[in-house]
VEXDREN-2710 file (C-alpha; in Angstrom, 1 decimal):
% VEXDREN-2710
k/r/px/py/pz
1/UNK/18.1/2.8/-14.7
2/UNK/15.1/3.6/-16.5
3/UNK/12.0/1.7/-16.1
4/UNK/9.0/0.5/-18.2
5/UNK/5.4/1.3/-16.4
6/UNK/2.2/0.9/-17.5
7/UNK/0.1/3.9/-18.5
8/UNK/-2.5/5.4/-15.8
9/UNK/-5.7/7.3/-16.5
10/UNK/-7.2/8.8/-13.4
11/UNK/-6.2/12.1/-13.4
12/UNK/-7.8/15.5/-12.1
13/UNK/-10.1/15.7/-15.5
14/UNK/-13.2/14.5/-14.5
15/UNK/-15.5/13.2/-17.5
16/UNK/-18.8/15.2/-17.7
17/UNK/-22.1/13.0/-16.5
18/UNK/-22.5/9.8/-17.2
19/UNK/-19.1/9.7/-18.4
20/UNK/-16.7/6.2/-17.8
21/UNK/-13.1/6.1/-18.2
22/UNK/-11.3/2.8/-17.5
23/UNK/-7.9/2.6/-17.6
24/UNK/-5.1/-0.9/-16.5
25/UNK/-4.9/1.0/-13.3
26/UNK/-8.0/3.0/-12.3
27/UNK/-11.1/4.2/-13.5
28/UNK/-14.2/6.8/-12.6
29/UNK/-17.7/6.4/-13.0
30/UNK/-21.0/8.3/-11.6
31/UNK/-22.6/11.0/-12.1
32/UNK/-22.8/14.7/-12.7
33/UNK/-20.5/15.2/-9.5
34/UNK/-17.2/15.9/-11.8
35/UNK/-18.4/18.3/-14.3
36/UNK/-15.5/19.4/-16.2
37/UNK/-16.3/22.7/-16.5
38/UNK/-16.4/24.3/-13.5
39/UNK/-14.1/26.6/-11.8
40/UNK/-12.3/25.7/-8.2
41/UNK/-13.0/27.2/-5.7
42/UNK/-11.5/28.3/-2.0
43/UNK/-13.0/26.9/1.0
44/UNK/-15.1/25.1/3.0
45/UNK/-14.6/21.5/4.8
46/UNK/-14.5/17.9/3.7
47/UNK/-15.3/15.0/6.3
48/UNK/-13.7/12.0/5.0
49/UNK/-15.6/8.6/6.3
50/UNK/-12.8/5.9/6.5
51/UNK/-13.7/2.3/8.0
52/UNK/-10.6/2.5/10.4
53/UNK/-8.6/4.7/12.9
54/UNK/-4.9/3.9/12.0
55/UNK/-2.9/2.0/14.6
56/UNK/0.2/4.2/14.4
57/UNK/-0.1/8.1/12.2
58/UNK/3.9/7.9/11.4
59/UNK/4.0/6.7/7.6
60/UNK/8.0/5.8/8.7
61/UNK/6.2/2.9/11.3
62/UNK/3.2/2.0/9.6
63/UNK/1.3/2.0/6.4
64/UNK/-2.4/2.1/7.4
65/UNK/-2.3/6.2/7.8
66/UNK/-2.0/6.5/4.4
67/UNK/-5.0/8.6/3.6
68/UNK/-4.8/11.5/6.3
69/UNK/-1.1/11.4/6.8
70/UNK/0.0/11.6/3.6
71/UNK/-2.1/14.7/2.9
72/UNK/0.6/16.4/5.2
73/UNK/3.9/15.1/3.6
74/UNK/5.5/15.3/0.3
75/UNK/8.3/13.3/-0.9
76/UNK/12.0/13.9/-3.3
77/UNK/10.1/12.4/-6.0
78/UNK/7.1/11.8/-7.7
79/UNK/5.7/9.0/-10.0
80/UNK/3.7/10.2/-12.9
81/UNK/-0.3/9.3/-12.1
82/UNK/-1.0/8.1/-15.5
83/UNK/2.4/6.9/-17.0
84/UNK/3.9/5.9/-13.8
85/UNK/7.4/7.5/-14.6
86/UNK/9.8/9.0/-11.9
87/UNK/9.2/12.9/-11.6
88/UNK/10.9/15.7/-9.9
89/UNK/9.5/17.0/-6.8
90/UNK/11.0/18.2/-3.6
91/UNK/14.4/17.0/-5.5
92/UNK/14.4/19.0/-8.9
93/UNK/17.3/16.7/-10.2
94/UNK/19.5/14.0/-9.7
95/UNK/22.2/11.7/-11.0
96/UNK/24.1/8.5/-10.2
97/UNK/27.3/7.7/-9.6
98/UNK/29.6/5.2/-8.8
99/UNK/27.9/2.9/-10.7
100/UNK/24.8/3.5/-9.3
101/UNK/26.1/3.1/-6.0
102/UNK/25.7/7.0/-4.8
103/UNK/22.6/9.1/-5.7
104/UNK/23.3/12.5/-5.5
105/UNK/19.7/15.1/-5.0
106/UNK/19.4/18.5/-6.2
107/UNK/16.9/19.9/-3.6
108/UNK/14.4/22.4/-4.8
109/UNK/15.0/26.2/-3.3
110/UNK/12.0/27.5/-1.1
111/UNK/10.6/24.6/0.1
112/UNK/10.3/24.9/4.5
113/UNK/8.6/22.3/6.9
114/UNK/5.1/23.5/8.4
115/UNK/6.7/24.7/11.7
116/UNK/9.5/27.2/9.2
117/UNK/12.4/24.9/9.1
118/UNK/14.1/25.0/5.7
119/UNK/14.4/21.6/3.6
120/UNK/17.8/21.6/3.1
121/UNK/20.7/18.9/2.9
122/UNK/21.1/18.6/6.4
123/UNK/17.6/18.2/7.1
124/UNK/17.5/15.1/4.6
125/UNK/20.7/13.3/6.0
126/UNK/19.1/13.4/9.2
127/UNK/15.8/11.7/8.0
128/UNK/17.9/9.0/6.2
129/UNK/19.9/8.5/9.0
130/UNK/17.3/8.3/11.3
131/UNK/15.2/6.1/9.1
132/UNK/18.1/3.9/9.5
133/UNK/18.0/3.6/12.7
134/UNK/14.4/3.1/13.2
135/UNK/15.1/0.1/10.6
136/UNK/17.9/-1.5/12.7
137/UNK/15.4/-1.4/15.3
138/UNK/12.7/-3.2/14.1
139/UNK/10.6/-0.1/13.8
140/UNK/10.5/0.9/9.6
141/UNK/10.4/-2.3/7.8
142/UNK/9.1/-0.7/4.8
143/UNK/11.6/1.8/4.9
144/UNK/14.6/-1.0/5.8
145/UNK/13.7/-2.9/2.7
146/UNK/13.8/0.8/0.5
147/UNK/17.6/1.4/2.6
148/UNK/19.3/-2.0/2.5
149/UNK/23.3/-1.3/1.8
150/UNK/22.5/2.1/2.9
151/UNK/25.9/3.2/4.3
152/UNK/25.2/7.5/4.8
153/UNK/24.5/10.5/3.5
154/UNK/27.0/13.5/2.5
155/UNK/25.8/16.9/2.3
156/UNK/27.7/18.5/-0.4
157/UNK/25.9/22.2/-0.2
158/UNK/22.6/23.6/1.5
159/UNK/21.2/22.6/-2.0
160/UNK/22.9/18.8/-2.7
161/UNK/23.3/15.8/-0.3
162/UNK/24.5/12.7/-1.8
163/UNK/22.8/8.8/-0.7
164/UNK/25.6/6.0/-0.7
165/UNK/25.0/2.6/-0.8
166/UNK/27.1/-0.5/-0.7
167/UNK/25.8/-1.9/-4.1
168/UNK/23.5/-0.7/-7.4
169/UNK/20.1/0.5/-6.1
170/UNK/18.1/-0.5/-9.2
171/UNK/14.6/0.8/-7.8
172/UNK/15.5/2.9/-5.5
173/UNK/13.8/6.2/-7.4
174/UNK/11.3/5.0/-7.0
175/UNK/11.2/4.3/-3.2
176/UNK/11.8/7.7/-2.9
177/UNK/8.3/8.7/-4.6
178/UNK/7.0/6.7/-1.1
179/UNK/5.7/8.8/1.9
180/UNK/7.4/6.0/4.3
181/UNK/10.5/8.2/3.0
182/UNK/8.9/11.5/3.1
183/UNK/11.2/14.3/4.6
184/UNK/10.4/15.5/8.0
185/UNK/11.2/18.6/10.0
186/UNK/14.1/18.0/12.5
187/UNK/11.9/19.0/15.8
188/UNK/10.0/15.7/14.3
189/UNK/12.8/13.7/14.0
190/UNK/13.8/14.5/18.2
191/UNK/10.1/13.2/19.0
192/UNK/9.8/9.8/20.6
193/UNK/8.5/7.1/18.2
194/UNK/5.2/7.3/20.2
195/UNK/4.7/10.8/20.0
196/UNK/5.3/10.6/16.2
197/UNK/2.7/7.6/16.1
198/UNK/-0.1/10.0/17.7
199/UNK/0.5/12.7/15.2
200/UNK/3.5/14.6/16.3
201/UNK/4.6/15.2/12.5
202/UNK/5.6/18.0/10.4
203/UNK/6.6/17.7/6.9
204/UNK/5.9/20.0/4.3
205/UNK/2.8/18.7/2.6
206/UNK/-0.4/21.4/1.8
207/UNK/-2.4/20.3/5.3
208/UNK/-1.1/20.3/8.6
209/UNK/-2.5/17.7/11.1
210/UNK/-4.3/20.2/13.5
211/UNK/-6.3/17.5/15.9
212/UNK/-6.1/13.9/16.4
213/UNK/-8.6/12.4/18.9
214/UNK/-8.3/8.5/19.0
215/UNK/-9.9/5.9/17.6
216/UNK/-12.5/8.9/16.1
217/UNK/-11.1/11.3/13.9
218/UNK/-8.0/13.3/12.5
219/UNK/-8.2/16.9/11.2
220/UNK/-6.4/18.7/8.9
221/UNK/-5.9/22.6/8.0
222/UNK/-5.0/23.9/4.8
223/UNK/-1.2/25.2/4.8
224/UNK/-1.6/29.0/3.4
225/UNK/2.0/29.7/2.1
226/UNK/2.3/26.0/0.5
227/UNK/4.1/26.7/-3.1
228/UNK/5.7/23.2/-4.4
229/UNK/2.8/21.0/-5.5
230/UNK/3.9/18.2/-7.4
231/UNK/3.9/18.0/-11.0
232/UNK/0.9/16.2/-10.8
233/UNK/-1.2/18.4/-9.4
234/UNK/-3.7/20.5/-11.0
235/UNK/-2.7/23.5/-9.7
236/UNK/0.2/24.8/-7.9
237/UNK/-0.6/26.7/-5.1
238/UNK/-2.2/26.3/-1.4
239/UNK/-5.1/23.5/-1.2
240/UNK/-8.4/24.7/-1.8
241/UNK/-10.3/22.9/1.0
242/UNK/-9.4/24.7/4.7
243/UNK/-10.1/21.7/6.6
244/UNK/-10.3/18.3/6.5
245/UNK/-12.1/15.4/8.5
246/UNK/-10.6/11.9/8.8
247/UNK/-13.9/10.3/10.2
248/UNK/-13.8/6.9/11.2
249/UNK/-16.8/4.9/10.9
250/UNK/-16.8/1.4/10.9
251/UNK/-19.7/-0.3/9.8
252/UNK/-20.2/0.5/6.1
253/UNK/-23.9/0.6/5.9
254/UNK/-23.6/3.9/8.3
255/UNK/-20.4/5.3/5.6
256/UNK/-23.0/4.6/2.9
257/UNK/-25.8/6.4/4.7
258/UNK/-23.6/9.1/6.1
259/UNK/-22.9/9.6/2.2
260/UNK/-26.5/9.9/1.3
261/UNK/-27.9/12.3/3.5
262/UNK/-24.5/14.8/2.9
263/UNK/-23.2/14.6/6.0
264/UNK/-19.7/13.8/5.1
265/UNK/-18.7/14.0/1.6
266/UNK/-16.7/10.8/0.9
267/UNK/-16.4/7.5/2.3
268/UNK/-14.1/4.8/1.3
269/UNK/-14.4/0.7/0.8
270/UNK/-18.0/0.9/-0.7
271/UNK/-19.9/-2.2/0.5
272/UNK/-21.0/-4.5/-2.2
273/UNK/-24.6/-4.5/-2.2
274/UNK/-24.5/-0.4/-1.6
275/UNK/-22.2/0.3/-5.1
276/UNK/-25.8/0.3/-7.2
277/UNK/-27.5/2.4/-4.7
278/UNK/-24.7/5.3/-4.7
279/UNK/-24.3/6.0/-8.3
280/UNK/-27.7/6.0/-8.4
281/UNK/-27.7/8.7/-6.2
282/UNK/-25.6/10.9/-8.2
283/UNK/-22.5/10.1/-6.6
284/UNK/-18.6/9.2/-8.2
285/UNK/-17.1/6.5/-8.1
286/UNK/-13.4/6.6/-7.9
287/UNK/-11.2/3.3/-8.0
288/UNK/-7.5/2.5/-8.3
289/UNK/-5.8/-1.3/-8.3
290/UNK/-2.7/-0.6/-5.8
291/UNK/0.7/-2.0/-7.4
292/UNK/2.4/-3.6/-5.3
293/UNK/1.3/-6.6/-3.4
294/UNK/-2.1/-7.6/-3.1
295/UNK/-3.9/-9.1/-0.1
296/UNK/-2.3/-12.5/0.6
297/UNK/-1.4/-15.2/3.0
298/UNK/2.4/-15.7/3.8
299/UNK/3.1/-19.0/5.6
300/UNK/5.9/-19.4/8.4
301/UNK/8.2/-22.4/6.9
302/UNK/9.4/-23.0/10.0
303/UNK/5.9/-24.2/11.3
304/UNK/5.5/-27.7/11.5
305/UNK/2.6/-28.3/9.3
306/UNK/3.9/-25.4/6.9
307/UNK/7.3/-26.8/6.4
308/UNK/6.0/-29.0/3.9
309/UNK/6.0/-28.1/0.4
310/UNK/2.9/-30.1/-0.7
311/UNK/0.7/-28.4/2.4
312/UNK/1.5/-25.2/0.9
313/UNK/1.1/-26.0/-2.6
314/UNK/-2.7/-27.4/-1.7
315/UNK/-3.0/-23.8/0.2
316/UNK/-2.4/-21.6/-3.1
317/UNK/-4.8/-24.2/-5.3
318/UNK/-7.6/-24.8/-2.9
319/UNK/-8.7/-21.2/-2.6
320/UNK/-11.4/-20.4/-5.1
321/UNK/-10.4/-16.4/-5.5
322/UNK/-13.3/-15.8/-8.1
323/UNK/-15.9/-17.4/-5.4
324/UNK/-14.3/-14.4/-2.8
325/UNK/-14.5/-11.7/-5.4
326/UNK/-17.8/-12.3/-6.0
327/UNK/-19.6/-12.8/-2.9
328/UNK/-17.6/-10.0/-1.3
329/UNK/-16.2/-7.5/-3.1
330/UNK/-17.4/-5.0/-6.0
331/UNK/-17.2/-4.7/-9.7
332/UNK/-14.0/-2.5/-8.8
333/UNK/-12.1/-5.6/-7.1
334/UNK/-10.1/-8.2/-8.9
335/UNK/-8.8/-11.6/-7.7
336/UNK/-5.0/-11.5/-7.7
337/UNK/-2.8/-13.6/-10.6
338/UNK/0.3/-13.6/-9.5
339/UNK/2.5/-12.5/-6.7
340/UNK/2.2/-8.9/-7.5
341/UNK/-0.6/-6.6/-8.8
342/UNK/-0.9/-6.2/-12.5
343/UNK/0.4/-2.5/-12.2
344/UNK/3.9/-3.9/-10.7
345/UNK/6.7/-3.4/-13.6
346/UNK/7.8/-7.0/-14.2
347/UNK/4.2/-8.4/-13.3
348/UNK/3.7/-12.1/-15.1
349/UNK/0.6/-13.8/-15.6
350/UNK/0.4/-16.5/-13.4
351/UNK/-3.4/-17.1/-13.3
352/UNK/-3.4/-20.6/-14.4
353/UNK/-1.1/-21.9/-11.2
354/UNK/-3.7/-19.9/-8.9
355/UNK/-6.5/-21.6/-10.8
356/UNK/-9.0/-22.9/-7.9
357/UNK/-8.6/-26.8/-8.1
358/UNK/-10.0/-28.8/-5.2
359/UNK/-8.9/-32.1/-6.5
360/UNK/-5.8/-31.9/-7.1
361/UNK/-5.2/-30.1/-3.5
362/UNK/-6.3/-32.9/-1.8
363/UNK/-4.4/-35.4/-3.7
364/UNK/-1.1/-33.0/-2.7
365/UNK/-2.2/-33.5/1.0
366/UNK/-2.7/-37.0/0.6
367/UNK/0.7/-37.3/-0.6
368/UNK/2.1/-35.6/2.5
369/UNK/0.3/-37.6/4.5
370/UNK/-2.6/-36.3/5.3
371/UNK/-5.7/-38.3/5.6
372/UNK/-9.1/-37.3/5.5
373/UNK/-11.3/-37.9/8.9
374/UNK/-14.5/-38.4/9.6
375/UNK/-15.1/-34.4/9.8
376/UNK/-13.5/-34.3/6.6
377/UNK/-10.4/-32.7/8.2
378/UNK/-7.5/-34.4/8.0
379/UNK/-5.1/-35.4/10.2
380/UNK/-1.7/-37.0/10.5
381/UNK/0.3/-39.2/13.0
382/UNK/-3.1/-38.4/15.4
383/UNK/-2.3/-34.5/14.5
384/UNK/-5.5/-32.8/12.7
385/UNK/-4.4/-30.5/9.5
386/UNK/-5.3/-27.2/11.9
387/UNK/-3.3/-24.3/10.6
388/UNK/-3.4/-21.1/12.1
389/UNK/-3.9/-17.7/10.4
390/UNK/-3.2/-14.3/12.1
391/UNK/-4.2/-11.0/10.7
392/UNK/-4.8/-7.2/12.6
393/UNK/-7.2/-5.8/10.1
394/UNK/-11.0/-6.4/10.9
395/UNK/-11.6/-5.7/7.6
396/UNK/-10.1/-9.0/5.5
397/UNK/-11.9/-11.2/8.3
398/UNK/-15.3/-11.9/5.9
399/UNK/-12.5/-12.8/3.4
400/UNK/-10.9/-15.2/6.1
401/UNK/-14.0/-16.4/7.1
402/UNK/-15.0/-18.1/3.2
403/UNK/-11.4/-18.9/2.9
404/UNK/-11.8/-21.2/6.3
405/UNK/-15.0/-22.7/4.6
406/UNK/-13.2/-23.1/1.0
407/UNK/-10.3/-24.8/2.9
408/UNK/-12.2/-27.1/4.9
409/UNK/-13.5/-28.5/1.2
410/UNK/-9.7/-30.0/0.9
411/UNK/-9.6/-30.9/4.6
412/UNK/-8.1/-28.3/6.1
413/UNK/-9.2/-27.0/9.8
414/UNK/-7.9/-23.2/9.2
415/UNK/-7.8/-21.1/12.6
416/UNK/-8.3/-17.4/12.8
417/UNK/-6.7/-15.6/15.2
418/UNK/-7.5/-11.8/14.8
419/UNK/-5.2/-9.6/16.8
420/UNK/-4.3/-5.9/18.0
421/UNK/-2.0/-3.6/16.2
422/UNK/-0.3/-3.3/19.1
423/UNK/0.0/-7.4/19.3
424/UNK/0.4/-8.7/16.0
425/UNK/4.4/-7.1/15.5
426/UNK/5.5/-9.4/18.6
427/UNK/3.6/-12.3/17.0
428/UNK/5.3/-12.4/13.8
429/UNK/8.2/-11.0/15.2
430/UNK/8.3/-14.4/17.9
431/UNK/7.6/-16.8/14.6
432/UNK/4.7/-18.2/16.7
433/UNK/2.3/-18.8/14.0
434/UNK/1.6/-20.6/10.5
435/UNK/0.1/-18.2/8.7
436/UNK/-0.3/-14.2/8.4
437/UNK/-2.1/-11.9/5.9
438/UNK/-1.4/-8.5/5.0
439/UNK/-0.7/-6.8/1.9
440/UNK/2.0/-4.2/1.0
441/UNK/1.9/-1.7/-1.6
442/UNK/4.8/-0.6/-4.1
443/UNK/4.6/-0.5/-7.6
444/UNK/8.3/-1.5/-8.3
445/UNK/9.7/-5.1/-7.8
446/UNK/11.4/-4.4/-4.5
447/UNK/8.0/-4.8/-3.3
448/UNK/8.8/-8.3/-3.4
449/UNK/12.5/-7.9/-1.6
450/UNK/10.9/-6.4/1.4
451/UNK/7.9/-8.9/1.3
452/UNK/9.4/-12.4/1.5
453/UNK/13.8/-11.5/2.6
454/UNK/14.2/-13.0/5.4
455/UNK/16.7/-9.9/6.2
456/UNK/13.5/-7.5/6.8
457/UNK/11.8/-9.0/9.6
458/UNK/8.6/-10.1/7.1
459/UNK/9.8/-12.9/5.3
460/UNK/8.5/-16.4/5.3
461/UNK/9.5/-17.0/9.0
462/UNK/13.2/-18.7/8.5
463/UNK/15.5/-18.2/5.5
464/UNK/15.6/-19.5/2.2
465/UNK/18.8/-19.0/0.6
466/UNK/17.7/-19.4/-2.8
467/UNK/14.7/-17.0/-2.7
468/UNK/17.1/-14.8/-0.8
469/UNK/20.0/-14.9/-3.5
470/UNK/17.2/-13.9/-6.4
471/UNK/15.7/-11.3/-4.5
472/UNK/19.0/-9.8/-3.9
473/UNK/20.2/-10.3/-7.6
474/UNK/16.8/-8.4/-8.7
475/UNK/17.0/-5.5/-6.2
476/UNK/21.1/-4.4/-7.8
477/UNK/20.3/-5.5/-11.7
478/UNK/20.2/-1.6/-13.2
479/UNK/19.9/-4.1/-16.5
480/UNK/16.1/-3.1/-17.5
481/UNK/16.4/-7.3/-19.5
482/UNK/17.7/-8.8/-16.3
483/UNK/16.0/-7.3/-13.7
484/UNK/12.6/-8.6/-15.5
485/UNK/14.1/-12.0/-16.0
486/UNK/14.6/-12.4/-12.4
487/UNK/11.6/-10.7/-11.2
488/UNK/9.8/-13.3/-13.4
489/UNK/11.9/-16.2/-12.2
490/UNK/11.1/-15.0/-9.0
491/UNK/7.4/-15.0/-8.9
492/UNK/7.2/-18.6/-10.2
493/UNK/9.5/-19.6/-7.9
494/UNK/7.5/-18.5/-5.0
495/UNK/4.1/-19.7/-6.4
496/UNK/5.7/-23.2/-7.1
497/UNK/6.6/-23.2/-3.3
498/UNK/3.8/-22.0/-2.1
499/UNK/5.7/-19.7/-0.3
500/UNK/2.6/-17.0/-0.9
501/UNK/-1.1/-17.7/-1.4
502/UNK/-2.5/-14.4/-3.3
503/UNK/-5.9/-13.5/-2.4
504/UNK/-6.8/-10.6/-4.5
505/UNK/-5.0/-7.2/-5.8
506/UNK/-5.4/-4.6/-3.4
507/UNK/-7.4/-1.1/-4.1
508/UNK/-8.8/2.2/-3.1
509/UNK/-12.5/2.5/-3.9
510/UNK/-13.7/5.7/-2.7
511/UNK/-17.9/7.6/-3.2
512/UNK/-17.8/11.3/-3.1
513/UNK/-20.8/13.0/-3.1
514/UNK/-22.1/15.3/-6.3
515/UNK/-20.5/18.7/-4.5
516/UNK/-17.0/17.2/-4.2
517/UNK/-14.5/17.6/-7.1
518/UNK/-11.3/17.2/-8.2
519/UNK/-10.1/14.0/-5.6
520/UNK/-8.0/11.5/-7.4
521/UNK/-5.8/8.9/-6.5
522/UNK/-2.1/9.0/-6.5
523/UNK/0.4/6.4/-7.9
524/UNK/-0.2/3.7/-6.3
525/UNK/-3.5/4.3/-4.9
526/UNK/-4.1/6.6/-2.3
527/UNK/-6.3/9.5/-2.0
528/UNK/-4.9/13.6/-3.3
529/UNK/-6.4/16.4/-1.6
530/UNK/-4.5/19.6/-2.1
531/UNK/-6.7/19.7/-6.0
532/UNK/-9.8/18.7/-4.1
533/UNK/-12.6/21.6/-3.9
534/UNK/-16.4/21.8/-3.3
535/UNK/-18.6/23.0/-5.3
536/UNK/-21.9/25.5/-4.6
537/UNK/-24.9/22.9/-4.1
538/UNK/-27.6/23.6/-6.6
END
C-alpha cells in the first residue's frame, strides 16, 4: 500500500537569527540559538526539564516516556520528518505477500543491542511474540491495536523473519516506524514487566539509560560504537552529547526560570504567558502538531447518563475549544477539528460540527429530558445531569477545569476525578465511569482502530457493531480510494454520535537555550537527540 502524507518542515537546518519557518506540521522560531553555520561538536551534557516523571519507562506499556526512552530505541522503520513517507531503518527492505497478509523484513547487517546481542531474526520474532503476549494480557494496548490478526513470525535466515497476519495490514508500515514496536535485546525481553517499567531496557538506540531515580530524573550516556542512525538524521555516527538529563520539574514558571539562568538547556510545555519572555531572551522555539489523536474526552456508552445520543451530542457542541486555546495554551496550540489531527492521512475537516453552540446544546438536553434547575444544572426523574470525567495527567486539569465551567453554561454538573497511573487502568478497565480523557498519537488511520474498537480495551466502554465493522473495513483496505472513504465515513460517524468530544490537537512545544543546536522533532512529535550538540558560549 502506498500512502499519501503531508509534507513536514522541521528538520536539522536551523534558519539563521530571526529566522521563521512554518510548515502544516511544525515550525521554529527564536533567536540566534540555530545558526546554520556552525560546526558540531563532541561533548558535554544536556539537562532536559520535562513537567512529568513517566508512570511506566517501557514504550511497549506506556506512552508518556516518550522523550527519554525513545532516545534509547530505534525501530524497523522510519517515517520521513518532512514528507512523512515510510523509510528504511533497522529493516533495509521489505515486501508483501500473500496479499498483504505476510510482511517479510530484510534486517540491516551490524546493528547489536547496547548490552552486544546481535539484531537478528530471532531476536525480532521474540519481540513480536512477546508484544503479543503482553497485548493478550491487557498490558500493550497500543501495541495490540498495531498486532491485531497477528498470527507469528517465521525466521527465514539470521537476516529475514517474515510477520503473518490473518488479513491485509493496510497501515501496518507504519506502526512499525513506532517505538511501542521498537526491538529489544532478549535479556530485556526475560525482565519482569516491572523491572522493564523502571528502566530495565536495552535496545539499540544512540543513549543508554544509565540512571533512573524516581519521580526526579533519568540519565542517559552516549552509545560510542552506535553506527545505524536513521536516514533522518544529520549525521551518521555516535551522538554528539555524552550525557543526557531527564529533569522533572513540575511547575512551569520554575522550567521557564531554570531556562533563563542556563541551568538546564531545554524545557518542554512553555507556559502561556512565559512564550514572549523566552524568545526574547534569545531562546528557540521548537513546535510540532502530533498526528494522531488530539486531547479528547471519550464517553463510556454504557453509563447511564452517556447512553443517550442527545447528551453526547450537547457534549461535543457545548465546549467552546477556541475560548480553551486561548486562555490556556500558546500561539503554537490549535483547537482540534475533527477526530484526528490535521497531519493524520485521511484527516476531514469537521470544524463546523465542533463549532461551540450553547443553544442548540441545551435544546438537545431538553429533548432528552433534561430540565434546567434552579442551579442551572439540570436534572431528570430527580437525577441531576452530573457526569463524571476521569483523567491521570495533572497537566489537562486547567483544561478540565474551563471545560466544567463551559459545561455548566448548558446545565451540565461535570465531575473531575483525577487519578494515579497506577489507578486509572483498573478504572477504565472496570467501566466505572462516564467520561475519560487522554490522547493517542499515530499519524496513520489505525490511530482510530485502537482508539474507539471495542476489541482493544480503550473503546467507548461497550461495543458498537457498526463503528466496529468500519473500523475493521479501514484497518485491511490496501485500496489508497477506499481506505480514505472509510476513514472519512468514519470520523463523521463518530462526531454525529458523539462518541468523542475533541479538545484540541496534541503537540510538543519545546525552549532550548542559545548554546543548544540541532534538537528537532521526529514524525509525529517527539524530541531527537543523537544530532543534538552544544555549542561554545560566547
Amino acid at each position: 500500500m502506498t500512502s499519501s502524507f503531508p509534507s513536514f518542515a522541521v528538520g536539522a537546518a536551523w534558519q539563521r537569527a530571526g529566522a521563521l519557518t512554518l510548515a502544516a506540521a511544525g515550525l521554529l522560531s527564536g533567536g540566534a540559538a540555530q545558526a546554520a553555520d556552525a560546526q558540531p561538536q563532541a561533548g558535554g551534557a544536556l539537562i532536559l526539564a520535562q513537567s512529568s516523571f513517566p508512570p511506566c519507562l517501557d514504550l511497549a506499556q506506556s506512552a508518556r516516556a516518550q522523550n527519554a526512552s525513545r532516545q534509547a530505541l530505534d525501530t524497523l522503520l522510519d517515517q520521513d520528518k518532512r514528507t512523512g513517507q515510510v523509510v528504511p531503518w533497522l529493516a533495509d527492505r521489505w515486501e508483501y505477500l500473500d496479499e498483504g497478509k505476510t510482511l517479510r523484513l530484510h534486517l540491516r547487517s551490524g546493528v547489536t543491542f547496547s548490552n552486544g546481542e546481535p539484531l537478528d531474526a530471532k531476536a525480532v520474532k521474540a519481540n513480536f511474540d512477546a508484544l503479543a503476549a503482553y497485548a493478550k494480557e491487557g498490558r500493550a494496548p497500543q501495541a495490540g491495536g498495531y498486532l491485531t490478526g497477528y498470527l507469528g513470525a517465521d525466521v527465514i535466515d539470521d537476516s529475514t523473519v517474515a510477520l503473518r497476519f490473518d488479513h491485509p495490514k493496510a497501515g501496518f508500515l507504519q506502526a512499525l516506524t513506532e517505538k511501542t514496536l521498537a526491538p529489544l535485546a532478549l535479556a530485556t525481553l526475560a525482565r519482569t514487566p516491572e523491572e522493564r517499567c523502571q528502566g530495565a531496557l536495552i535496545g539499540t538506540g544512540p543513549f543508554v539509560i544509565d540512571q533512573v531515580v524516581k519521580n526526579d530524573k533519568i540519565v542517559l550516556k552516549r552509545r560510542a560504537d552506535y553506527q545505524w542512525a536513521s536516514p533522518n538524521a544529520e549525521h551518521p555516527g555516535p551522538a554528539w552529547l555524552d550525557q543526557v538529563t531527564f529533569q522533572t520539574i513540575a511547575e512551569g514558571s520554575v522550567r521557564v526560570g531554570s531556562l533563563l539562568s542556563r541551568q538546564v538547556g531545554a524545557i518542554e510545555e512553555l507556559p502561556t504567558e512565559d512564550v514572549a519572555r523566552i524568545k526574547a531572551a534569545g531562546a528557540t522555539v521548537v513546535a510540532r502538531s502530533a498526528g494522531g489523536i488530539g486531547i479528547t474526552l471519550y464517553p463510556n456508552i454504557a453509563s447511564p447518563v452517556l447512553s443517550h445520543a442527545e447528551v453526547r451530542q450537547a457534549l461535543v457542541i457545548g465546549v467552546n475549544r477556541p475560548e480553551i486555546i486561548e486562555a490556556l495554551y500558546t500561539e503554537y496550540d490549535k483547537a482540534a477539528t475533527s477526530v484526528v489531527s490535521t497531519t493524520v492521512p485521511g484527516y476531514v475537516d469537521l470544524s463546523a460540527k465542533l463549532a461551540y453552540q450553547p443553544e442548540a446544546a441545551r435544546a438537545l438536553l431538553d429533548k432528552a429530558g433534561w430540565k434546567p434547575g434552579k442551579d442551572g444544572i439540570r436534572s431528570r426523574d430527580g437525577q441531576r445531569l452530573q457526569i463524571g470525567v476521569t483523567w491521570s495527567f495533572p497537566g489537562y486539569t486547567p483544561t478540565l477545569e474551563l471545560i466544567k465551567e463551559q459545561l455548566a453554561q448548558i446545565g451540565v454538573d461535570l465531575r473531575l476525578n483525577l487519578r494515579s497511573d497506577a489507578e486509572i487502568g483498573g478504572v477504565i478497565r472496570s467501566g466505572n465511569y462516564d467520561l475519560r480523557l487522554s490522547d493517542l498519537t499515530r499519524p496513520d488511520p489505525d490511530v482510530i482502530l485502537a482508539a474507539f474498537s471495542s476489541k482493544f480495551g480503550r473503546g467507548l466502554g461497550a461495543a458498537e457493531p457498526d463503528l466496529d465493522a468500519l473500523l475493521d473495513q479501514q484497518s485491511v483496505a490496501v485500496d489508497p480510494a477506499r481506505r480514505t472513504a472509510l476513514v472519512a465515513q468514519i470520523q463523521n460517524r463518530i462526531i454525529d454520535q458523539g462518541y468523542a468530544v475533541p479538545i484540541k490537537e496534541s503537540n510538543t512545544v519545546f525552549a532550548v537555550a542559545p548554546n543548544v543546536r540541532g534538537l528537532w522533532l521526529s514524525t509525529p512529535r517527539w524530541p531527537v537527540l543523537h544530532d543534538t550538540w552544544l555549542a561554545t558560549s560566547r
